[in-house]
mmCIF file of the N, C-alpha and C atoms, coordinates in Angstrom:
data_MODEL
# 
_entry.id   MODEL 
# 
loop_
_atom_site.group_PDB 
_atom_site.id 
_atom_site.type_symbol 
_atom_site.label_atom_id 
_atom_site.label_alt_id 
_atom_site.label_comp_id 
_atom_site.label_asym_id 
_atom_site.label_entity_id 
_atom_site.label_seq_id 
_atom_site.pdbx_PDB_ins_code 
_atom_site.Cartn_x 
_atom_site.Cartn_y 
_atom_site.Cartn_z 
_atom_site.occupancy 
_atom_site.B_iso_or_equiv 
_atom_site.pdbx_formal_charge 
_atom_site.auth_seq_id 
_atom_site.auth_comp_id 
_atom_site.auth_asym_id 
_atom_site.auth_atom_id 
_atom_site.pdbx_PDB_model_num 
ATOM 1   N N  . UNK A 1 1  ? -22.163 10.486  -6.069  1.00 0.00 ? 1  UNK A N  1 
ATOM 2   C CA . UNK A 1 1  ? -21.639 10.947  -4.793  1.00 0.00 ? 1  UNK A CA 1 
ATOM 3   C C  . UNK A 1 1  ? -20.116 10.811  -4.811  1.00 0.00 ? 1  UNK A C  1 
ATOM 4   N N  . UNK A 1 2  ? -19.158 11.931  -4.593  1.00 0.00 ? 2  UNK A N  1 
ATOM 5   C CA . UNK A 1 2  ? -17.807 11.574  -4.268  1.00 0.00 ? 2  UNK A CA 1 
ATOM 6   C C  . UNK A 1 2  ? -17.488 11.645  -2.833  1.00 0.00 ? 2  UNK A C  1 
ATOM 7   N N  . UNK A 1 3  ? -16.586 10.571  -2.687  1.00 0.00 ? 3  UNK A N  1 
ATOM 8   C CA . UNK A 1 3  ? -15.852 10.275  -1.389  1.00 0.00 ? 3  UNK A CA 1 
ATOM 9   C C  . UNK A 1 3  ? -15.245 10.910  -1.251  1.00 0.00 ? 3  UNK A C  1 
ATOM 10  N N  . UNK A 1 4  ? -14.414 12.011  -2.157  1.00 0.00 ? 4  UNK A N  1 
ATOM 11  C CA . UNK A 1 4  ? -13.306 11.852  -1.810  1.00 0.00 ? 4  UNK A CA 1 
ATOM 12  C C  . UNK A 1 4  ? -11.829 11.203  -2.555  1.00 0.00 ? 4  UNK A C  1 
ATOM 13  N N  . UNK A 1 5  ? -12.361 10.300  -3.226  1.00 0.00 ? 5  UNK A N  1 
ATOM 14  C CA . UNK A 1 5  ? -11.175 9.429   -3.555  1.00 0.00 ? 5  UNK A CA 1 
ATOM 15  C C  . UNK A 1 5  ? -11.420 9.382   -4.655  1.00 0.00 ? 5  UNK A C  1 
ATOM 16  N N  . UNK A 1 6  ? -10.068 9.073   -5.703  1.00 0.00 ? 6  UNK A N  1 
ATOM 17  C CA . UNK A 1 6  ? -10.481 9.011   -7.127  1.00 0.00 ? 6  UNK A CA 1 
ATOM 18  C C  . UNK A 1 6  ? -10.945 7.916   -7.643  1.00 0.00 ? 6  UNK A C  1 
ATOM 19  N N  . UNK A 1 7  ? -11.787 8.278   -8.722  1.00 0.00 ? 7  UNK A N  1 
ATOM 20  C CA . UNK A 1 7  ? -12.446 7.050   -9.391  1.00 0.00 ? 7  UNK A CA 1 
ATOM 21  C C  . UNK A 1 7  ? -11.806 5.982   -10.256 1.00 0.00 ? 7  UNK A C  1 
ATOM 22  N N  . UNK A 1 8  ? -10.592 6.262   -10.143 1.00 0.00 ? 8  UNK A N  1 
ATOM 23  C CA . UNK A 1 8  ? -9.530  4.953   -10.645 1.00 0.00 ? 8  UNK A CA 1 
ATOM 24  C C  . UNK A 1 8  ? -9.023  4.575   -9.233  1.00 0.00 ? 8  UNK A C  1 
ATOM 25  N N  . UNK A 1 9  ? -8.610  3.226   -8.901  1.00 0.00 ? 9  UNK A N  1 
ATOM 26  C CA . UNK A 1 9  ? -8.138  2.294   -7.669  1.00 0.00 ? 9  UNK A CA 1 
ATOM 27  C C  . UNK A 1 9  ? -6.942  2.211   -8.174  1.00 0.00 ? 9  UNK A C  1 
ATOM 28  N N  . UNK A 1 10 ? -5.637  2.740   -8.831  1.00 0.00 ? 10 UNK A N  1 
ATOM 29  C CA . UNK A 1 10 ? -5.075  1.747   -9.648  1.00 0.00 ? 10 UNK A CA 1 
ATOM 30  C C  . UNK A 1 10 ? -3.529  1.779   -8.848  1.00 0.00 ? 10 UNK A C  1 
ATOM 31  N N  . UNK A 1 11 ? -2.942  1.078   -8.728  1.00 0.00 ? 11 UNK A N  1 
ATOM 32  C CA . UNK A 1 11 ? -1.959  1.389   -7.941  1.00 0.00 ? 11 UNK A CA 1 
ATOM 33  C C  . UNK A 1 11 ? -1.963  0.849   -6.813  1.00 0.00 ? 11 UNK A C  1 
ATOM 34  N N  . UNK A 1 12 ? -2.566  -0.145  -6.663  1.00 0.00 ? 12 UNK A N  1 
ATOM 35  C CA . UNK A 1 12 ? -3.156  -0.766  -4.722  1.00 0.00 ? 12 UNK A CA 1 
ATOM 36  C C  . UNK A 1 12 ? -2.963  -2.284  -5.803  1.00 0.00 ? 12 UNK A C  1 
ATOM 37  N N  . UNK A 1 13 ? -2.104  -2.840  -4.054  1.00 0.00 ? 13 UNK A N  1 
ATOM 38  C CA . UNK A 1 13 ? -1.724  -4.388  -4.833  1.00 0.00 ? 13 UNK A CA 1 
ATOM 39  C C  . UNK A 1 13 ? -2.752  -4.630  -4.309  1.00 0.00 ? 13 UNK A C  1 
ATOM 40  N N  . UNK A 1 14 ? -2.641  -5.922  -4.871  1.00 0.00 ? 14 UNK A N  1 
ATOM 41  C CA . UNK A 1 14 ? -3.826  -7.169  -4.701  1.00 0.00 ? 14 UNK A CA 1 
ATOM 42  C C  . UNK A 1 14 ? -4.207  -7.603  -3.489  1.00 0.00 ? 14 UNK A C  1 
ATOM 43  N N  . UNK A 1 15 ? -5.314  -7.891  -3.148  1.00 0.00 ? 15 UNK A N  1 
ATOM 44  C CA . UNK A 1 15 ? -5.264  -8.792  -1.720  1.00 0.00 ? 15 UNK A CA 1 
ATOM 45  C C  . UNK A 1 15 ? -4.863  -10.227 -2.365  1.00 0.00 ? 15 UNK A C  1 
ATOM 46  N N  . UNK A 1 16 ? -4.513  -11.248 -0.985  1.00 0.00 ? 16 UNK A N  1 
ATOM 47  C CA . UNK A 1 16 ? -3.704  -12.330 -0.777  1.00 0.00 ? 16 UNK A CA 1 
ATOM 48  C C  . UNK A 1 16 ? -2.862  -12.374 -1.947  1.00 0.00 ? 16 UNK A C  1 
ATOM 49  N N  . UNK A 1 17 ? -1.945  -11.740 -2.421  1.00 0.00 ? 17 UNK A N  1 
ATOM 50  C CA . UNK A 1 17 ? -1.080  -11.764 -3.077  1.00 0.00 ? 17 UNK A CA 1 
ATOM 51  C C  . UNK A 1 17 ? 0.302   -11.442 -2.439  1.00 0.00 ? 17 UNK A C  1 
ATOM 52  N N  . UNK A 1 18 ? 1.492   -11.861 -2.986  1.00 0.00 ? 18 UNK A N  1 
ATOM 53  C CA . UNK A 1 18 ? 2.982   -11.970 -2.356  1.00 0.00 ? 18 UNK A CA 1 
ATOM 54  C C  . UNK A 1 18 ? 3.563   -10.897 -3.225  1.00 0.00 ? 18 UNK A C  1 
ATOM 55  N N  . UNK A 1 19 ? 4.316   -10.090 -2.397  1.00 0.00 ? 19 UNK A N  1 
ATOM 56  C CA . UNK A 1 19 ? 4.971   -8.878  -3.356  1.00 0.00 ? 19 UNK A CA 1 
ATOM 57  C C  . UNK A 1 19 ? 6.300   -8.475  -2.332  1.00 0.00 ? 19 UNK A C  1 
ATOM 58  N N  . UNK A 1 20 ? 7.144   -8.573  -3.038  1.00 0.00 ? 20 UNK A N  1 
ATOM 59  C CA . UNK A 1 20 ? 8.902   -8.133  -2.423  1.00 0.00 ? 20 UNK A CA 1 
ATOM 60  C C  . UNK A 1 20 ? 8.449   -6.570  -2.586  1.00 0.00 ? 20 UNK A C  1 
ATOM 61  N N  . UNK A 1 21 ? 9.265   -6.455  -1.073  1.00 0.00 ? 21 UNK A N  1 
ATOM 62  C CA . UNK A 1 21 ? 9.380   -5.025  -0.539  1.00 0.00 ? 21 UNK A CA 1 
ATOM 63  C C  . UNK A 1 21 ? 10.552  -4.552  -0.395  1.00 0.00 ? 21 UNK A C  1 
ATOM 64  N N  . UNK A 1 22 ? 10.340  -3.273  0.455   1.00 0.00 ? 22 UNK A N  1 
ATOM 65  C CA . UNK A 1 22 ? 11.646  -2.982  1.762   1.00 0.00 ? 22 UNK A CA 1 
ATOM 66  C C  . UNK A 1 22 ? 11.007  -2.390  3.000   1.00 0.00 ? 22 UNK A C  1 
ATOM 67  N N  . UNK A 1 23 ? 11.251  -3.173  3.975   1.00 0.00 ? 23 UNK A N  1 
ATOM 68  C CA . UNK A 1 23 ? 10.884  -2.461  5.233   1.00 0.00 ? 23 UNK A CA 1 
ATOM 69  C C  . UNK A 1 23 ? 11.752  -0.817  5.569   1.00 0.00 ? 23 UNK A C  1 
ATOM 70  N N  . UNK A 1 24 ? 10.424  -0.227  5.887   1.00 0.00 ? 24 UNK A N  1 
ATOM 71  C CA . UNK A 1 24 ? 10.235  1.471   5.423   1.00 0.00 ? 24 UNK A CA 1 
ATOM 72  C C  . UNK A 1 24 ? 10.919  2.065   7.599   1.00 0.00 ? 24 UNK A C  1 
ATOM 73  N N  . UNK A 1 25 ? 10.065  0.780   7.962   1.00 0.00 ? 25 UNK A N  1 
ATOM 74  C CA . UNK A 1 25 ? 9.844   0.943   9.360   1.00 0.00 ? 25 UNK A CA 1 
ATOM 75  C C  . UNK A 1 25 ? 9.065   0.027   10.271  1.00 0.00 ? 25 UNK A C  1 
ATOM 76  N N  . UNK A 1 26 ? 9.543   -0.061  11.226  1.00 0.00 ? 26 UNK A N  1 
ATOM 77  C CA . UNK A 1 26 ? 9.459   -1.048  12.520  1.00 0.00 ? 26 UNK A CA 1 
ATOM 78  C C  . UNK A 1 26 ? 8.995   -0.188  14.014  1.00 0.00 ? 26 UNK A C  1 
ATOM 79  N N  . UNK A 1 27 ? 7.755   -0.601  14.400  1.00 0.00 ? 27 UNK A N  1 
ATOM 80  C CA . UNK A 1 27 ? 7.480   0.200   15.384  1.00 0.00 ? 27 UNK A CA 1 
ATOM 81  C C  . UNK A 1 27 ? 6.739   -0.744  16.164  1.00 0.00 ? 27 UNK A C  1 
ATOM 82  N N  . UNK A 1 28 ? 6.359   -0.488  17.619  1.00 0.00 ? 28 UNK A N  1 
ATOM 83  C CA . UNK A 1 28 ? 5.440   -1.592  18.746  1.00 0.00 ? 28 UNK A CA 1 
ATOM 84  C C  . UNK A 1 28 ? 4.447   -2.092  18.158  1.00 0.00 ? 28 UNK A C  1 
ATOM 85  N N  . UNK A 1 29 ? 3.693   -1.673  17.038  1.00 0.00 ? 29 UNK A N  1 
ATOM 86  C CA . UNK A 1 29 ? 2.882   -2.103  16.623  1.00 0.00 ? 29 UNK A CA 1 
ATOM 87  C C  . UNK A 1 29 ? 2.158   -2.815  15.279  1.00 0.00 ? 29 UNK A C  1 
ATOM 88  N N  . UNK A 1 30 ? 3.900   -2.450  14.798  1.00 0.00 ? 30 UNK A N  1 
ATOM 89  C CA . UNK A 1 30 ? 3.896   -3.281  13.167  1.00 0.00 ? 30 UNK A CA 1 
ATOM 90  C C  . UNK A 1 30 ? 5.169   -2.726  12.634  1.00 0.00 ? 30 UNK A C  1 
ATOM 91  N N  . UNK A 1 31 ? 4.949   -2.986  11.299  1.00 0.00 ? 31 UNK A N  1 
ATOM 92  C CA . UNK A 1 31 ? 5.976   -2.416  10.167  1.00 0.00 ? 31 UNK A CA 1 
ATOM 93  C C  . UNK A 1 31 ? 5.134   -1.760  8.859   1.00 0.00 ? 31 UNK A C  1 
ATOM 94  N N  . UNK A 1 32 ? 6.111   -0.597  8.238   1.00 0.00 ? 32 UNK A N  1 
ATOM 95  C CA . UNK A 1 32 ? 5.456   -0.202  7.480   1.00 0.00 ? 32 UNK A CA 1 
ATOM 96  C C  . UNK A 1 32 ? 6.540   -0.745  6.637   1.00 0.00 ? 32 UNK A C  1 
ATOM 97  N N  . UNK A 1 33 ? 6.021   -1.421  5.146   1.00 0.00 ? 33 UNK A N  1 
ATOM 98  C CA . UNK A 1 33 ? 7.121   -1.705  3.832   1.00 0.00 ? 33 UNK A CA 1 
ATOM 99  C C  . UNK A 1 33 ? 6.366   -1.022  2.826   1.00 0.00 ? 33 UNK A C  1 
ATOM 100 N N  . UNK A 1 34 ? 7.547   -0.418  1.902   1.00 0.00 ? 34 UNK A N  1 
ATOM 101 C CA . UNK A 1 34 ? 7.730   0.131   0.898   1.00 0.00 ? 34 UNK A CA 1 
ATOM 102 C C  . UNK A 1 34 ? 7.377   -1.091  -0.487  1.00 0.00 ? 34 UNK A C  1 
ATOM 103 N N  . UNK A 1 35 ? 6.433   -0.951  -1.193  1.00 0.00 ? 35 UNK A N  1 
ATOM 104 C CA . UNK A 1 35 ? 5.878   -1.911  -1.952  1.00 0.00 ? 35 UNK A CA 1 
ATOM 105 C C  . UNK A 1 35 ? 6.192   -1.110  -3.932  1.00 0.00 ? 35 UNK A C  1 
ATOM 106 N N  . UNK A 1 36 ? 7.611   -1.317  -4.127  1.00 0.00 ? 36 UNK A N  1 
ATOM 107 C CA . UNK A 1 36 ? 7.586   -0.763  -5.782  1.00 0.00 ? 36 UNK A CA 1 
ATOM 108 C C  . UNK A 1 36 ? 6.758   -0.904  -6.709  1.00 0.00 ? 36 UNK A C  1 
ATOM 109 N N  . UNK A 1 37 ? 6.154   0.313   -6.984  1.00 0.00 ? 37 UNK A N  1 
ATOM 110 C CA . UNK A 1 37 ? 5.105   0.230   -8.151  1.00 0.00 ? 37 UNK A CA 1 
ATOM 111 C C  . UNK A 1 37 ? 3.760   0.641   -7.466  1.00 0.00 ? 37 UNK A C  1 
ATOM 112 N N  . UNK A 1 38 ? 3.276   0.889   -6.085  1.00 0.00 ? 38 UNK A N  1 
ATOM 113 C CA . UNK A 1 38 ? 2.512   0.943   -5.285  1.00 0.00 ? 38 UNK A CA 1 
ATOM 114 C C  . UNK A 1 38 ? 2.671   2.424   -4.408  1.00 0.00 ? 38 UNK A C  1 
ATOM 115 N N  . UNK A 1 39 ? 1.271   2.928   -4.335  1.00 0.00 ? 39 UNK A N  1 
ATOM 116 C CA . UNK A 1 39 ? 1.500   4.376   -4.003  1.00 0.00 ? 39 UNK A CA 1 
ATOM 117 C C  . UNK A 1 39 ? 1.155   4.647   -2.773  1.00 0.00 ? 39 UNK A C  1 
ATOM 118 N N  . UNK A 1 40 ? 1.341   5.724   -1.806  1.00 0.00 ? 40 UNK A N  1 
ATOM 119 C CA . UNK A 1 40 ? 0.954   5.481   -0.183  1.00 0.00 ? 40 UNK A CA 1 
ATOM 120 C C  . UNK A 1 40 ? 0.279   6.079   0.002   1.00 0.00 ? 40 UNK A C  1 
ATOM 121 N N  . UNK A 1 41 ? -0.303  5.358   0.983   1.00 0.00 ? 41 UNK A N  1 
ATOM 122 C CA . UNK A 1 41 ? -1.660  5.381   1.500   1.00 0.00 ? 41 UNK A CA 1 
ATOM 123 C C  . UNK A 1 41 ? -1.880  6.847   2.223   1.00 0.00 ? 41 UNK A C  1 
# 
């Protein structure tokens, strides 16, 4: 069955892991950061 999505994950950091960014954007309801090496969502 495809989702949709490709069958490699690769490119998505880790959960509970620490990774230097740059904040992309600031809005009422969060921030979006720019994560190098990491592709968007």
């Amino acid at each position: 069955m495809n989702s949709g999505r490709p069958e490699t994950m690769e490119n998505l950091p880790a959960l509970y892991t620490i990774f230097q960014g740059e904040v992309a954007m600031v809005t009422d309801y969060g921030a979006f950061i720019k994560i190098p090496g990491c592709r968007k969502q």
